[in-house]
N, C-alpha and C positions, 0 to 999 in steps of 0.2 A: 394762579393768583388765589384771594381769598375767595372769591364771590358774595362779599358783602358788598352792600353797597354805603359808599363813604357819604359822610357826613357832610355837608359844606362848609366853608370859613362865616356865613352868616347864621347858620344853623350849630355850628360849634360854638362860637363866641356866644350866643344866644343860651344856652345851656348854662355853659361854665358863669355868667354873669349870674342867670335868673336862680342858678343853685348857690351861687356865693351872696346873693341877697338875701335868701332865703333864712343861710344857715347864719349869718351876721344877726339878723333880726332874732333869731330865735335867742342866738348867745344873749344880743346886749337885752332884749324882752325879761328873759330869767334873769339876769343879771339885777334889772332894774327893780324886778317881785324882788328879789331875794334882799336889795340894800333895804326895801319899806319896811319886809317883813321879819327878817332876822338883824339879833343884836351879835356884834363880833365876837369871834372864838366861843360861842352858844351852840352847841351842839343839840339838834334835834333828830329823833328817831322817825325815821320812816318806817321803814323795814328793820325791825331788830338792828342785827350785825351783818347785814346784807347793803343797806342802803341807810343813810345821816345826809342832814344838812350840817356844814359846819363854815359861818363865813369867815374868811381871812383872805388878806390884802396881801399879795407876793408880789415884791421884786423882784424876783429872782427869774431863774425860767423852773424845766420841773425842778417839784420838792426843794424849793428856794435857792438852789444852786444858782452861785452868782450872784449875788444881793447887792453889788455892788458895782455889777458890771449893768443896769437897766438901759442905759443906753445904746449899748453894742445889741441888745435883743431888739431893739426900736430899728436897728439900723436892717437887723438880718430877718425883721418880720418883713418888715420895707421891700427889699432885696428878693423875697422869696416872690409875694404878691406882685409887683413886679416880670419879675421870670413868669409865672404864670401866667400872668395878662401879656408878656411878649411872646408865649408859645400859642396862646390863644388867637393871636392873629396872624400868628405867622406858621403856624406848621399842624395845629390839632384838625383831624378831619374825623375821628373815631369818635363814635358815642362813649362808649364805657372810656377814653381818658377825658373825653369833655364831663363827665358825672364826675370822676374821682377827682378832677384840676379845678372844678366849679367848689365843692365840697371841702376840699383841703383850703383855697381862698377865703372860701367864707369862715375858714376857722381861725385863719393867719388874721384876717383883717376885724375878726371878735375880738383877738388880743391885741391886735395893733392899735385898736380903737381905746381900747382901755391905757395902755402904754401912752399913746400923745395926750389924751383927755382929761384922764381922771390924776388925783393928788398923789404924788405931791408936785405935779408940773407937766406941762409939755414934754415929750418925749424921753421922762423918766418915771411916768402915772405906775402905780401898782396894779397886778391885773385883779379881778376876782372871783377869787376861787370858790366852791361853796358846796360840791358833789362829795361827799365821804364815803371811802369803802372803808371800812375798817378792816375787812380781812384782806383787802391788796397792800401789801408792806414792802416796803424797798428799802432795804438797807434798815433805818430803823425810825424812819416815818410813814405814817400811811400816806392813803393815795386821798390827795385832795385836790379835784382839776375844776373844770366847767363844760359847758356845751361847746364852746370852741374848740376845747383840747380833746373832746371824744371826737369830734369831726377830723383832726388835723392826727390823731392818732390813727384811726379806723382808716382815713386816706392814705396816708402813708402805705398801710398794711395794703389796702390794693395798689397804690402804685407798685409794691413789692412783687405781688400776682399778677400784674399787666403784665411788666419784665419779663419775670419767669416767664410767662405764656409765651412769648416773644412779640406780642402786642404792640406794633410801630405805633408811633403820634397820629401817621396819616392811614390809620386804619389797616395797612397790610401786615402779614404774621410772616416773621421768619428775617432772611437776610431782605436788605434793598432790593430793588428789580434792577440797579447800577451794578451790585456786586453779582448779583445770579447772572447778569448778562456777563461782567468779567471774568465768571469762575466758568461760564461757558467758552470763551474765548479762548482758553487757555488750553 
């Protein structure tokens, strides 16, 4: 076995809540500075061409793709938060996927918030975006996200490494202790 010792279901959900609160506040917090303090498509220098503020209002999901689809992102940020909060009670026993499921909610639910909330309606709001790299280019826009989208990007990327490692939900590494016993059987 591993010889970790596993996580509990109250001590899991407790994580994954207290870090998707966390990272939710931080989002809609900047969010809130950022609508006082800057005026739309204003581009301000932080960092040279390292680091801008630049605010703008996306429908879309990234780099505006979809503009017109804002409702089906309402439905699939819904859907994902969700899924997370039913693996949180039903099967995460692991620290590192309770951090990385806590982390990626609070960034689904930064945007989800913005999506039902904000103008131009319920469950079709624009999210706000405000972070500029100038030198991150895709295709032939730069990259303009927020706090929620570094969270649900950076999450993602460990969920990718949990996998890899072979990192189960419920803490064990490798196949099930169901199929090790069947591949024994055999």
């Amino acid at each position: 076995m591993t010889g970790h010792r596993l996580y509990s279901a109250p001590a899991a959900g407790a994580t994954i809540a207290s870090l998707a609160i966390l990272v939710l506040a931080a989002d809609q917090l900047s969010k809130f500075f950022v609508l006082r303090h800057l005026t739309e498509r204003e581009t301000v220098t932080v960092v040279g061409d390292l680091l801008q503020w630049h605010l703008v209002f996306n429908p879309g999901a990234a780099f505006s793709m979809g503009e017109g689809m804002t409702w089906v992102f309402t439905i699939v940020m819904a859907l994902v938060a969700a899924a997370i909060v039913y693996l949180a009670i039903t099967r995460i026993r692991s620290r590192a996927w309770s951090i990385v499921l806590g982390l990626v909610l609070g960034g689904v639910l930064g945007n989800l918030t913005d999506r039902l909330f904000r103008d131009p309606g319920f469950a079709v709001g624009h999210v706000v975006d405000f972070i500029l790299t100038p030198w991150m280019w895709f295709w032939t826009r730069p990259a303009i996200y927020n706090v929620a989208d570094m969270f649900i990007v950076c999450g993602m990327i460990a969920v990718a490494v949990l996998v890899l490692i072979g990192l189960n939900f419920d803490g064990t590494r490798g196949a099930k202790k169901a199929e090790v016993e069947e591949r024994g059987d055999e």
